[in-house]
C-alpha positions as CSV (number, residue, x, y, z in Angstrom):
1,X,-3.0,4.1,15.8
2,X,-2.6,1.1,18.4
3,X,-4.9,-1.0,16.3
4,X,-3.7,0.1,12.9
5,X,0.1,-1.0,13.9
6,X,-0.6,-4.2,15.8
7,X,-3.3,-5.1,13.4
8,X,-2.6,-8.5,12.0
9,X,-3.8,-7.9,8.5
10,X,-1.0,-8.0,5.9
11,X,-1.6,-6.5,2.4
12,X,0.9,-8.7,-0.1
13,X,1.2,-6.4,-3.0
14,X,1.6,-3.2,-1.0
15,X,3.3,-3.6,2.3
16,X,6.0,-5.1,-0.9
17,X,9.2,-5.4,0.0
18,X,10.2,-8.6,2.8
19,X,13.7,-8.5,4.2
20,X,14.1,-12.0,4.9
21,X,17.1,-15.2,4.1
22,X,15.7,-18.7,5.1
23,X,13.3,-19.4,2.8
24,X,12.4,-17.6,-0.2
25,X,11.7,-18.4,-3.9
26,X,12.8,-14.6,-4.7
27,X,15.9,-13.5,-6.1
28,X,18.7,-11.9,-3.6
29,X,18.8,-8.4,-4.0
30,X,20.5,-5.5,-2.0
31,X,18.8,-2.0,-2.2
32,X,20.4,1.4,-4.0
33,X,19.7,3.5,-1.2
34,X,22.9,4.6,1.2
35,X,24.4,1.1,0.8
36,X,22.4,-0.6,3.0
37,X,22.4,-4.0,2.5
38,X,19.5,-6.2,2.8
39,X,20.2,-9.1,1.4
40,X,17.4,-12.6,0.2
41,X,14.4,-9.7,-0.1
42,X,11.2,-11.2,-1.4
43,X,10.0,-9.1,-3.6
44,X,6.0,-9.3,-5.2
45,X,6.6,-9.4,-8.6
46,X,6.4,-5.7,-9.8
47,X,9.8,-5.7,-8.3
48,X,11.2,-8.0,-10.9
49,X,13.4,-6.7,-13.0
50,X,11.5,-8.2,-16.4
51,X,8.9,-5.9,-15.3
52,X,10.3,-3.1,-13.0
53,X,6.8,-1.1,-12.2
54,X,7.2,0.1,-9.1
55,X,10.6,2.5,-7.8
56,X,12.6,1.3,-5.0
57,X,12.5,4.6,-3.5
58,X,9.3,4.5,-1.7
59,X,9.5,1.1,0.2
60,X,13.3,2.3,1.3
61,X,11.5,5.9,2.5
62,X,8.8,3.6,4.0
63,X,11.0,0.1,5.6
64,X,14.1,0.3,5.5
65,X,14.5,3.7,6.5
66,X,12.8,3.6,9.9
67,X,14.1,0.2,10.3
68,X,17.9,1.4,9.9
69,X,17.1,4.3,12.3
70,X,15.8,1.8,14.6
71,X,18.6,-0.3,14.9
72,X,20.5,2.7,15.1
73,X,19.2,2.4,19.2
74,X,19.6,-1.3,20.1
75,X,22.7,-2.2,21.4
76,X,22.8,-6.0,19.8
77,X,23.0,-4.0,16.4
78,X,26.4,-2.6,16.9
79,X,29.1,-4.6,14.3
80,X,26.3,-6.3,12.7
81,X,24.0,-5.5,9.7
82,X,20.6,-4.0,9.4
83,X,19.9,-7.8,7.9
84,X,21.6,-9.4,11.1
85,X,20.0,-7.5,13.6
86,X,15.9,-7.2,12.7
87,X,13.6,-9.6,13.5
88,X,10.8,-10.6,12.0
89,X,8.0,-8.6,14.4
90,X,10.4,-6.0,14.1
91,X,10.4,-5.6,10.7
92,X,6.4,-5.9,10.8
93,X,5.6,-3.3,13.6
94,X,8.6,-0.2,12.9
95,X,7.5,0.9,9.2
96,X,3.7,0.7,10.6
97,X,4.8,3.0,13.7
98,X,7.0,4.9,11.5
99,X,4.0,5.4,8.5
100,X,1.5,6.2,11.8
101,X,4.1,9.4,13.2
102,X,4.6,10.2,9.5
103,X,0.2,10.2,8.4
104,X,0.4,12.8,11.4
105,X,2.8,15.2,9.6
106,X,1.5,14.7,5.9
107,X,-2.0,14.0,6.4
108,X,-3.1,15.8,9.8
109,X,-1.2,18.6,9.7
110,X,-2.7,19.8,5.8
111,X,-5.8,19.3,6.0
112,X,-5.7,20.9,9.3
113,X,-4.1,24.0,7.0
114,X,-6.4,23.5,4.4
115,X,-9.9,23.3,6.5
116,X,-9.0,26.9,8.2
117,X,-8.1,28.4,4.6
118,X,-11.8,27.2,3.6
119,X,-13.3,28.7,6.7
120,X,-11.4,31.6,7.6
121,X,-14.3,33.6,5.5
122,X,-17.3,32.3,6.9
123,X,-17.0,30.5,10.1
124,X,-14.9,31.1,13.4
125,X,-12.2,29.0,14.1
126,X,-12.5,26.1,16.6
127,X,-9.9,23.9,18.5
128,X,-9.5,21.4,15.9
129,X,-11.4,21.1,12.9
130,X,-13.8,18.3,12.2
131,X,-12.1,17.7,9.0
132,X,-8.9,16.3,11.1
133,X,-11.2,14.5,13.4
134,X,-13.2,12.8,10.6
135,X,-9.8,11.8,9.0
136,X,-8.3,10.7,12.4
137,X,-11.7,8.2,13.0
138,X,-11.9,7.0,9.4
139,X,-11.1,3.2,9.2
140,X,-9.6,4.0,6.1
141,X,-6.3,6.1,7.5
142,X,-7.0,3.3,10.8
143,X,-6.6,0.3,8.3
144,X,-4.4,1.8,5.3
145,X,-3.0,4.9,5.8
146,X,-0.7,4.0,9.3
147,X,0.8,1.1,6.9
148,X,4.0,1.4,4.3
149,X,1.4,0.8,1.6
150,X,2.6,2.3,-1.8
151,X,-1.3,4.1,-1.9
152,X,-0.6,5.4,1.5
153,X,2.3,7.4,0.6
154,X,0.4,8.6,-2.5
155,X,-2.0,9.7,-0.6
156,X,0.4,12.0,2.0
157,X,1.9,13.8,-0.9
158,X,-1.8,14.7,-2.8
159,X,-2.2,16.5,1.1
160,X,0.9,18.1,1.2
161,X,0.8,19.0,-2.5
162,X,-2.4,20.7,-1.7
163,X,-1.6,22.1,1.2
164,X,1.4,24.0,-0.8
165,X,-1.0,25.3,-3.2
166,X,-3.1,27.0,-0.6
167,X,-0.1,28.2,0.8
168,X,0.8,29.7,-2.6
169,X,-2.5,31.2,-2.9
170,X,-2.0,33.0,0.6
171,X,1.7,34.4,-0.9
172,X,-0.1,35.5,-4.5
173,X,-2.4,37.8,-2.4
174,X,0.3,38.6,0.5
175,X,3.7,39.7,-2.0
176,X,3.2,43.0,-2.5
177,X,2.6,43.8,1.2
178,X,5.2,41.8,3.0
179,X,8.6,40.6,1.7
180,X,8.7,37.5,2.9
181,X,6.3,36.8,0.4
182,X,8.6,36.7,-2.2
183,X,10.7,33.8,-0.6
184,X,7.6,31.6,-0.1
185,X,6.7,32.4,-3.9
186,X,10.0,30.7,-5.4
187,X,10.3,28.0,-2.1
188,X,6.6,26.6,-2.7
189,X,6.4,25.5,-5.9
190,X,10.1,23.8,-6.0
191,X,8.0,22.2,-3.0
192,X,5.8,21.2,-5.3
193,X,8.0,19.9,-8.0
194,X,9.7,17.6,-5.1
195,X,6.5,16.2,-3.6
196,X,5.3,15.6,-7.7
197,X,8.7,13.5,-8.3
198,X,8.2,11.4,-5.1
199,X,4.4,10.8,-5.6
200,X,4.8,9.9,-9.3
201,X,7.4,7.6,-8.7
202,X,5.4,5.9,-5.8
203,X,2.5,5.4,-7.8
204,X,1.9,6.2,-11.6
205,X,-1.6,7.4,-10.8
206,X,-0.4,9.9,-8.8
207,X,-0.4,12.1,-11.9
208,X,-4.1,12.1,-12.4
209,X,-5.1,13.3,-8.5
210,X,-1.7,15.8,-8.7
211,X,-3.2,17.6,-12.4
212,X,-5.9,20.1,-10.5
213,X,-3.8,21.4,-7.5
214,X,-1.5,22.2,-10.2
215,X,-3.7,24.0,-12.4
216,X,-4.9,25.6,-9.6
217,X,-1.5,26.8,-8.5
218,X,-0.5,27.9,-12.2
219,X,-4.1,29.6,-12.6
220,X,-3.4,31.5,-9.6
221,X,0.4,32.7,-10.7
222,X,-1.3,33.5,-13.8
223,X,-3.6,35.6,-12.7
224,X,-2.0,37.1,-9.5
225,X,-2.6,41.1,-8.6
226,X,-6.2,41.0,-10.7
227,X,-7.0,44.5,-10.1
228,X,-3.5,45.7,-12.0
229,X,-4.4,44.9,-16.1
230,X,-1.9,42.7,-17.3
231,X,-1.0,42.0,-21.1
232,X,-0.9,38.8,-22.6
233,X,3.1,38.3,-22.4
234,X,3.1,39.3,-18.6
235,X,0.6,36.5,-18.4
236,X,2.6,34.5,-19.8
237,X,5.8,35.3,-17.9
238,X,4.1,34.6,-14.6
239,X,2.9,31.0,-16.3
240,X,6.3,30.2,-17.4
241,X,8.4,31.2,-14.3
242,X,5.8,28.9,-12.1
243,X,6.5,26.5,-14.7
244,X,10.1,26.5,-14.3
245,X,10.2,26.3,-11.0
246,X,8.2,23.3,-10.4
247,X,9.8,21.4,-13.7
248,X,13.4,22.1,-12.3
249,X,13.6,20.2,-8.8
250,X,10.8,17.8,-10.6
251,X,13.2,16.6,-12.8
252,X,16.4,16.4,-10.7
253,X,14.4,14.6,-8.2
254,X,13.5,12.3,-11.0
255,X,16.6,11.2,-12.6
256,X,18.2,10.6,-9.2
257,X,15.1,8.2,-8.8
258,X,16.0,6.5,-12.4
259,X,19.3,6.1,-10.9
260,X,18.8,4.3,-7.5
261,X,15.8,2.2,-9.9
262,X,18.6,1.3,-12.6
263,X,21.6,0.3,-9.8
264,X,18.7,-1.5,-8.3
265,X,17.3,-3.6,-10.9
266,X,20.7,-4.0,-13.3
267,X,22.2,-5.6,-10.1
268,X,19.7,-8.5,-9.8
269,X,21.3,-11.4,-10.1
270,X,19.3,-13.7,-12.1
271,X,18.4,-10.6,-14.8
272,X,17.7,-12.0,-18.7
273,X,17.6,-10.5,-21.9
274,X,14.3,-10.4,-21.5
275,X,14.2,-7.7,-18.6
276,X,15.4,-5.4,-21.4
277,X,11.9,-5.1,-22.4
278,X,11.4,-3.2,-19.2
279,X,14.4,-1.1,-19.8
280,X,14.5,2.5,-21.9
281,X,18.4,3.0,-23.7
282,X,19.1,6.4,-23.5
283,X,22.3,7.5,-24.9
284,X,23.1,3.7,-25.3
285,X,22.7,3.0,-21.6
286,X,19.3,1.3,-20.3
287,X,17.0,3.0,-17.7
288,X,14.9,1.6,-15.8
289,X,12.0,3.9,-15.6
290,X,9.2,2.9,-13.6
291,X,6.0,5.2,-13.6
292,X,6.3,4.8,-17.8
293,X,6.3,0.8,-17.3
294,X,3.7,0.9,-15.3
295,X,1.1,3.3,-17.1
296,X,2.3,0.9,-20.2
297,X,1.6,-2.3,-17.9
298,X,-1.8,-1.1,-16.9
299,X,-3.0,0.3,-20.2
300,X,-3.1,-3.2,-21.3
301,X,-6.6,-5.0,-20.6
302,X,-4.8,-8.5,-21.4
303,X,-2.0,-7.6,-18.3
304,X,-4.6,-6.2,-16.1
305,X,-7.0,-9.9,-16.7
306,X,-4.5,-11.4,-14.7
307,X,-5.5,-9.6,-11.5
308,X,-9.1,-9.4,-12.1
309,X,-11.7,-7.5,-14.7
310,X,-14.9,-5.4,-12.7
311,X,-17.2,-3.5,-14.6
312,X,-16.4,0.5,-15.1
313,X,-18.9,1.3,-12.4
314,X,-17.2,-1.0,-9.9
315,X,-15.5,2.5,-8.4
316,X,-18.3,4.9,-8.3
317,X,-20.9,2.1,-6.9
318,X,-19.0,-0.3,-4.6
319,X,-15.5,1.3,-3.8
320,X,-16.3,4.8,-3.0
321,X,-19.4,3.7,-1.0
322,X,-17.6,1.1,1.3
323,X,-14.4,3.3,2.0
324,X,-15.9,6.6,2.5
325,X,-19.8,5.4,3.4
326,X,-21.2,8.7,4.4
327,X,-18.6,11.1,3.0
328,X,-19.4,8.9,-0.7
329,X,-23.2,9.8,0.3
330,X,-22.8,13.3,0.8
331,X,-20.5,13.6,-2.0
332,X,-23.3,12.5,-4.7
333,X,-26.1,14.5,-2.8
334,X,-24.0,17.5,-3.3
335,X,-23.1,16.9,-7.2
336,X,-27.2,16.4,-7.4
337,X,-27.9,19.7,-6.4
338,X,-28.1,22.4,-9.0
339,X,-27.5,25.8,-6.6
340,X,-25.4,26.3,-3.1
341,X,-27.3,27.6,-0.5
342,X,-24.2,29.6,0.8
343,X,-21.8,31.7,-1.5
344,X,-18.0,31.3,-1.1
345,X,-15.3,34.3,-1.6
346,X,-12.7,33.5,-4.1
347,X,-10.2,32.1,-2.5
348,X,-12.4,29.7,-1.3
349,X,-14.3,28.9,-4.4
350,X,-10.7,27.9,-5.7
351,X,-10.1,25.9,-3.1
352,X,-13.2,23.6,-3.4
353,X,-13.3,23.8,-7.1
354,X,-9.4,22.1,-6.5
355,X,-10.8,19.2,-4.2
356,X,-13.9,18.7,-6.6
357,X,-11.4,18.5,-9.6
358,X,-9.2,15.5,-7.5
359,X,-12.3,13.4,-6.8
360,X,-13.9,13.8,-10.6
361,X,-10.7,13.4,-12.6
362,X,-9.6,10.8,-10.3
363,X,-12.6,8.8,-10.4
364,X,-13.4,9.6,-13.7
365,X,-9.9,8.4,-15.0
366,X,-9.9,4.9,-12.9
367,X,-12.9,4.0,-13.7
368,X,-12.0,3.8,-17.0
369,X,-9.4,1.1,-16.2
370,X,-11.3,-2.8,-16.3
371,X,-9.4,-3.4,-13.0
372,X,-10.7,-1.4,-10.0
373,X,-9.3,-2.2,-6.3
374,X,-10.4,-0.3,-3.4
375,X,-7.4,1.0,-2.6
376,X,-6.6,2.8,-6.0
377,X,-8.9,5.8,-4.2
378,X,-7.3,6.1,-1.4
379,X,-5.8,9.7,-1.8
380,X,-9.8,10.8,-2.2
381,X,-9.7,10.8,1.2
382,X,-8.0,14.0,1.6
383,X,-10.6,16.1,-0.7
384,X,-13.7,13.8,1.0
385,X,-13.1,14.8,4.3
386,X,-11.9,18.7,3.5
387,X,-15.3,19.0,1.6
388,X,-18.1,16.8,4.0
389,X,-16.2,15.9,6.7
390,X,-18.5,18.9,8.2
391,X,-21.5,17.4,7.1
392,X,-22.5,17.4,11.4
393,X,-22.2,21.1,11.6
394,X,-23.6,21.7,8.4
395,X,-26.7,19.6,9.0
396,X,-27.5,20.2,13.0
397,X,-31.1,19.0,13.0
398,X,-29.0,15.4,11.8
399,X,-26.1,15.7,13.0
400,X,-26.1,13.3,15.7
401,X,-27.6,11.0,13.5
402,X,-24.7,11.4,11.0
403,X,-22.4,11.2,14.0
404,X,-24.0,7.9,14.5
405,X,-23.7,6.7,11.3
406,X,-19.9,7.5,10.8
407,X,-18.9,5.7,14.1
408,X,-20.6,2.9,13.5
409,X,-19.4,2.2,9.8
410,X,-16.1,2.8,10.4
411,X,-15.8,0.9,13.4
412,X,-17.5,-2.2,11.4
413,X,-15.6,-1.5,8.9
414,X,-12.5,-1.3,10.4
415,X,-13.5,-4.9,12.2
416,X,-14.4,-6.9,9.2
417,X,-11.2,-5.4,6.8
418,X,-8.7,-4.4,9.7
419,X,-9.1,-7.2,11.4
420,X,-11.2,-10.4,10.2
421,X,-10.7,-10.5,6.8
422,X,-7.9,-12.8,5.4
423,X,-6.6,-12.0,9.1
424,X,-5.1,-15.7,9.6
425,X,-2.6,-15.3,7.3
426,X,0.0,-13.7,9.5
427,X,-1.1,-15.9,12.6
428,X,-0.9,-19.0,9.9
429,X,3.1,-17.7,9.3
430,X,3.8,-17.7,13.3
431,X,2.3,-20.9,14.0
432,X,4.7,-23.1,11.4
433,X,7.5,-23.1,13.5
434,X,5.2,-24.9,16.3
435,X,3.2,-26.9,14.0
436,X,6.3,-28.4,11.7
437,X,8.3,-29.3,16.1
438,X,5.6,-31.6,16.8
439,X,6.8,-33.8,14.0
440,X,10.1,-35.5,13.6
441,X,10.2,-34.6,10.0
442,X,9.6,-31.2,7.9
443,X,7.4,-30.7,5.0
444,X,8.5,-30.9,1.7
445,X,7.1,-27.5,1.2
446,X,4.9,-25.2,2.3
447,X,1.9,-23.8,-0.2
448,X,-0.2,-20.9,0.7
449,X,-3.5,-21.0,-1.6
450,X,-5.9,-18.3,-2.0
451,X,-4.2,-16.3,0.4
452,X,-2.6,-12.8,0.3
453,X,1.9,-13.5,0.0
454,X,2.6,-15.0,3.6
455,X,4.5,-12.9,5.4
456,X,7.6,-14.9,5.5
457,X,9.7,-12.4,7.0
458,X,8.0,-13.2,10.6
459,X,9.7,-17.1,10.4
460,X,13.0,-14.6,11.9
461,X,12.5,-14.7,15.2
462,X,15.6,-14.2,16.1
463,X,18.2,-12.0,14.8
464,X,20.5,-13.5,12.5
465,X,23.4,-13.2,14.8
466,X,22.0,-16.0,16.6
467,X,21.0,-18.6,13.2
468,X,23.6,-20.7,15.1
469,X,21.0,-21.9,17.3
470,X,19.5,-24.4,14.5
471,X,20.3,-26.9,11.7
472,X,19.3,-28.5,9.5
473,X,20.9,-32.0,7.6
474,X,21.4,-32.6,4.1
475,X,18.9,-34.2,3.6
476,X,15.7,-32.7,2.8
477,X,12.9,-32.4,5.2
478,X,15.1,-33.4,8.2
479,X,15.9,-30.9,11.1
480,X,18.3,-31.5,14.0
481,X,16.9,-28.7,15.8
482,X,14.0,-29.2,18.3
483,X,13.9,-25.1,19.9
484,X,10.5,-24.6,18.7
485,X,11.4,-20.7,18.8
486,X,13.7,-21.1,15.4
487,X,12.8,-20.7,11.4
488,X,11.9,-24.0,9.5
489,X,15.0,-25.7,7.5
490,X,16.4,-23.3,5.2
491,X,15.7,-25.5,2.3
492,X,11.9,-26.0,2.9
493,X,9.9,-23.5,0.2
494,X,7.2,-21.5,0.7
495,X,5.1,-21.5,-2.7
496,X,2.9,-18.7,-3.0
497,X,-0.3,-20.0,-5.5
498,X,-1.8,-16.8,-4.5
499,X,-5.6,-17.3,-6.4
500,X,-4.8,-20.0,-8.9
501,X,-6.8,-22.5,-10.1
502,X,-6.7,-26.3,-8.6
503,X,-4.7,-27.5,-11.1
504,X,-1.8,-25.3,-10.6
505,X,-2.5,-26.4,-7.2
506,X,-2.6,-30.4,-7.5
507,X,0.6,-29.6,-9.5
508,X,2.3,-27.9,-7.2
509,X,1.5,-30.6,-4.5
510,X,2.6,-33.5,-7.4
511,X,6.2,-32.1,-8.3
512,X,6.9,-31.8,-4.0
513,X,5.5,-35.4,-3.1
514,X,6.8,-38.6,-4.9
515,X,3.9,-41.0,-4.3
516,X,6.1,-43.7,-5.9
517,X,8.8,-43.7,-3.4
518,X,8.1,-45.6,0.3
519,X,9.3,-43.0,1.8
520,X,7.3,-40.6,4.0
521,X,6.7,-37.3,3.0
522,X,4.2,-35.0,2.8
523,X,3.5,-31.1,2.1
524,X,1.7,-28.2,4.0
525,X,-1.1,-26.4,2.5
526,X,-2.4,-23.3,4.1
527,X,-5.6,-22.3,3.0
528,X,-9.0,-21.6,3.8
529,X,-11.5,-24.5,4.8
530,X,-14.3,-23.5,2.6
531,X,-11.5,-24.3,-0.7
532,X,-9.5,-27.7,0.9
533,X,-12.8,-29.1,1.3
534,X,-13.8,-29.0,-2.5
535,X,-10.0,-30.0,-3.1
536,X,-9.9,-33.1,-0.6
537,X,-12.9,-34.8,-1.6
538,X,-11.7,-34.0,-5.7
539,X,-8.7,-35.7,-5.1
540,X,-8.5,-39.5,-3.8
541,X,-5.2,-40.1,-5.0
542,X,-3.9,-37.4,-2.0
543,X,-5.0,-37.6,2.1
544,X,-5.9,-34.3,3.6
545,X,-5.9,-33.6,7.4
546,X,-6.3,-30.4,9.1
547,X,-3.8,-29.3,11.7
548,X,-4.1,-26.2,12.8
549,X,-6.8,-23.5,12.1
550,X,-7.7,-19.5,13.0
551,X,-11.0,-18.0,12.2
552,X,-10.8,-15.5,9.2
553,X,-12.8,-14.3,6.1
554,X,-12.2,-14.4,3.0
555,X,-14.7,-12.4,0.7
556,X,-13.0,-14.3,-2.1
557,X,-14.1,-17.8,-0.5
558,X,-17.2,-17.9,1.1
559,X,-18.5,-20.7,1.9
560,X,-22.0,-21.3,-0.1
561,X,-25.0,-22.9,1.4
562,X,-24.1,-22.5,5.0
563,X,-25.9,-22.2,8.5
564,X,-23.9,-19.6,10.6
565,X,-22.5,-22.0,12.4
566,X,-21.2,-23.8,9.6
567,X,-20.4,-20.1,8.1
568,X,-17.8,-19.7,11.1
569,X,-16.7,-23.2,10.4
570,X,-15.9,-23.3,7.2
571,X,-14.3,-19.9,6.7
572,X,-11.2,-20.1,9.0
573,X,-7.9,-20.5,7.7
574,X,-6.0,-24.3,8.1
575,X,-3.1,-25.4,7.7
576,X,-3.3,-29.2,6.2
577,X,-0.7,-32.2,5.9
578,X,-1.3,-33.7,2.3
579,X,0.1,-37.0,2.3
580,X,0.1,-39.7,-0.8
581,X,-3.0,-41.7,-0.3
582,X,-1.9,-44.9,1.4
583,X,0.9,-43.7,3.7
């Protein structure tokens, strides 16, 4: 949990929305949610309103929430905003501590439910189950699943919707002996319909790992009190009634997210007519409906070439191997085998026949899409662990071996991802402030290339209340603050290139310097070494000098041809003045 907070790997597309004022190329927007107003957010581009994919709901439930709850305690807050009073580290480190308490309530806590509903048949109950421990230790719920990361919230609300299904198939058996029974049987699935509203509107895809815990649940309705013949309307009764009350608090949960996701994006200032094409009129009003623009964003092989094409098997052969490494083993061992060696009861048959349904239909379903990222399968964590996370007590003439094995994966694992890779990007963030003081003059801008979105959030390091401690003139480039401990200038951008070719680069660097003036100037460029040495020695017309550097590695960037040491060398992270050729 220590590690996973204080962890300086920063995800740009997930950990999405970044409170911040001083410099930002993003619009200024103010959430929907309980008026609280946090103004100059930089948002990542699904949170645009010409294409409005992703709800505002989860990063409020995930950020601003614990962060309004924080200031809530700290006495410096009183009279001011949430915006006035938050730092920078603060608004790094709360969600993650906030997203690590929370994984132990809607991660821990189910599939500690669910692996004593699988067992209560066939083994005797121990302490804690190995499921929970195997969860607790993977670097997957160490490096994800502890962050405000839109998959990680997906991912809490598959276990909790499963763990309400189980419950519900404890109550189907249970109603006709205890009363109580009855309660649980209307409470559970409005449950349900809840958990289904907030996990579809945190990600669309939620839909496909939600479809067999449902069925599963409606199967079981359905067919509840087996050994009393039913006809073929009774049957149908029971199906609808479940039906109802899953659809009822689905929907009502639903249109109060369309709401807060319409306020949200009709208030952005710089909307156009062309955000209408993200917009649904109903009843002449437009909605802003975001699961149904994102299933139409991603069903598009032209939108999805923007971010990257892998071939269909990308998921089954690289993905589910290096997140899961022995669970992804022991998963295709066990879909090899034609017989079990132990039978189940019922109840759990249904259970395992659920978890097998979440990792086929989910895999099955992404893999169709051309673009596959690792952390689309995050939620198959929850069945992975519930069905081999036993795999050492199953197999005790191996199991220390497999003990072996899973400690040492996910600790490397957790290294190279949690730690090393692309891990200079927040360090590169918290060094500007002490890089731009040792000169008299600021940069004309700042351009991250090849890079996750810089953190720029983390250049508050101070509360707003106290912005009176720096200045900057009129004219650009030039501070009259020296207190190395305050933001750049205010009007000093930060251009995020993110993976674009070099000549979006060189003309991103052209349109900030002008080469034909005498005066001085010059630009930052943050990126790794292995990429600004092929760009320096392209480009005469520009001088290139590195001054500042943190070891890293980018998988993207590798340098080719190496020695180790060079290896080491080349893949750090730099920060580099670019000057006109001359000056």
């Amino acid at each position: 949990m220590f590690f996973g907070c204080s962890s300086p790997k920063f995800r740009h597309d997930v950990e999405e929305l970044q409170p911040t004022k001083h410099i930002s190329l993003g619009n200024e927007y103010k959430t929907a949610i309980g008026s609280v107003p946090i103004d100059g957010i930089t948002a990542t581009w699904e949170f645009e309103a010409e294409n409005a994919l992703r709800s505002i709901i989860p990063p409020t439930l995930m950020t601003i929430f614990p962060l309004q709850i924080f200031s809530r305690f700290r006495h410096k807050c009183r009279g001011l905003s949430l915006y006035q009073c938050i730092t920078g580290w603060e608004i790094l480190i709360i969600p993650r501590i906030f997203m690590a308490l929370l994984s132990m309530i809607m991660l821990d806590v189910p599939v500690w439910y669910i692996a004593k509903a699988r067992k209560a048949y066939n083994q005797p109950h121990e302490s804690v189950p190995i499921e929970v421990m195997a969860l607790a230790s993977s670097w997957v719920t160490l490096g994800f699943l502890n962050r405000p990361f839109s998959n990680s919230l997906e991912t809490m609300c598959l276990s909790v919707l499963c763990m309400f299904v189980i419950i519900d198939m404890n109550m189907v058996k249970s109603t006709s002996k205890q009363e109580h029974g009855v309660v649980y049987m209307i409470l559970v699935p409005i449950a349900m319909g809840v958990v289904g509203s907030i996990g579809l509107f945190t990600r669309f895809t939620f839909a496909i790992f939600a479809l067999p815990p449902v069925v599963v649940m409606l199967y079981g309705r359905m067919t509840m009190n087996c050994n009393i013949p039913k006809s073929v309307l009774q049957r149908g009764k029971s199906l609808f009634s479940a039906l109802m009350l899953i659809a009822i608090p689905f929907i009502a949960v639903s249109c109060l997210s369309i709401h807060y996701d319409t306020v949200f994006y009709s208030s952005q200032s710089t909307r156009s007519d062309d955000s209408e094409i993200a917009a649904i009129r109903i009843g002449g009003i437009s909605k802003f409906i975001t699961p149904w623009n994102a299933f139409r964003y991603n069903s598009r092989v032209g939108n999805l070439s923007d971010h990257g094409l892998h071939p269909r098997i990308t998921h089954a052969l690289v993905n589910l191997p290096m997140l899961y490494g022995p669970l992804a083993i022991a998963l295709y061992l066990s879909t090899v085998k034609t017989r079990r060696h132990q039978k189940h009861k019922f109840n759990t048959n249904s259970i395992d026949g659920m978890l097998y349904g979440i990792i086929m239909l989910g895999l099955g379903v992404l893999s169709c899409a051309p673009h596959q990222e690792p952390r689309f399968l995050l939620p198959l964590v929850v069945p992975l662990v519930l069905l081999h996370g036993d795999a050492m007590e199953k197999h005790p003439r191996f199991g220390h071996c497999i003990a072996y094995f899973w400690i040492v994966f996910n600790i490397s694992l957790l290294i190279f991802f949690g730690g090393m890779h692309q891990g200079a990007v927040i360090p590169s963030m918290v060094a500007l402030p002490y890089v731009a003081a040792e000169g008299a003059r600021s940069p004309k801008a700042i351009i991250y290339y090849h890079t996750y979105m810089p953190p720029t959030f983390l250049l508050r390091n101070e509360a707003l209340s106290e912005t009176n401690s720096y200045d900057c003139s009129d004219e650009p480039g030039v501070c009259t603050n020296t207190d190395v401990t305050s933001p750049l200038c205010l009007n000093v951008p930060i251009i995020d290139l993110q993976g674009s070719d070099e000549t979006k680069l060189v003309s991103s660097v052209q349109q900030n310097l002008s080469c034909a003036n005498s005066d001085s100037n010059f630009v930052y460029i943050v990126s790794p070494r292995s990429v600004m040495k092929v760009i320096c020695g392209n480009h005469v017309g520009f001088t290139c000098g590195e001054i500042w550097d943190s070891f890293q590695i980018a998988t993207e960037d590798l340098p080719v041809g190496a020695t180790l040491q060079s290896f080491v060398e080349d893949s750090k992270m730099g920060t580099f003045e670019i000057k006109c050729a001359g000056e």
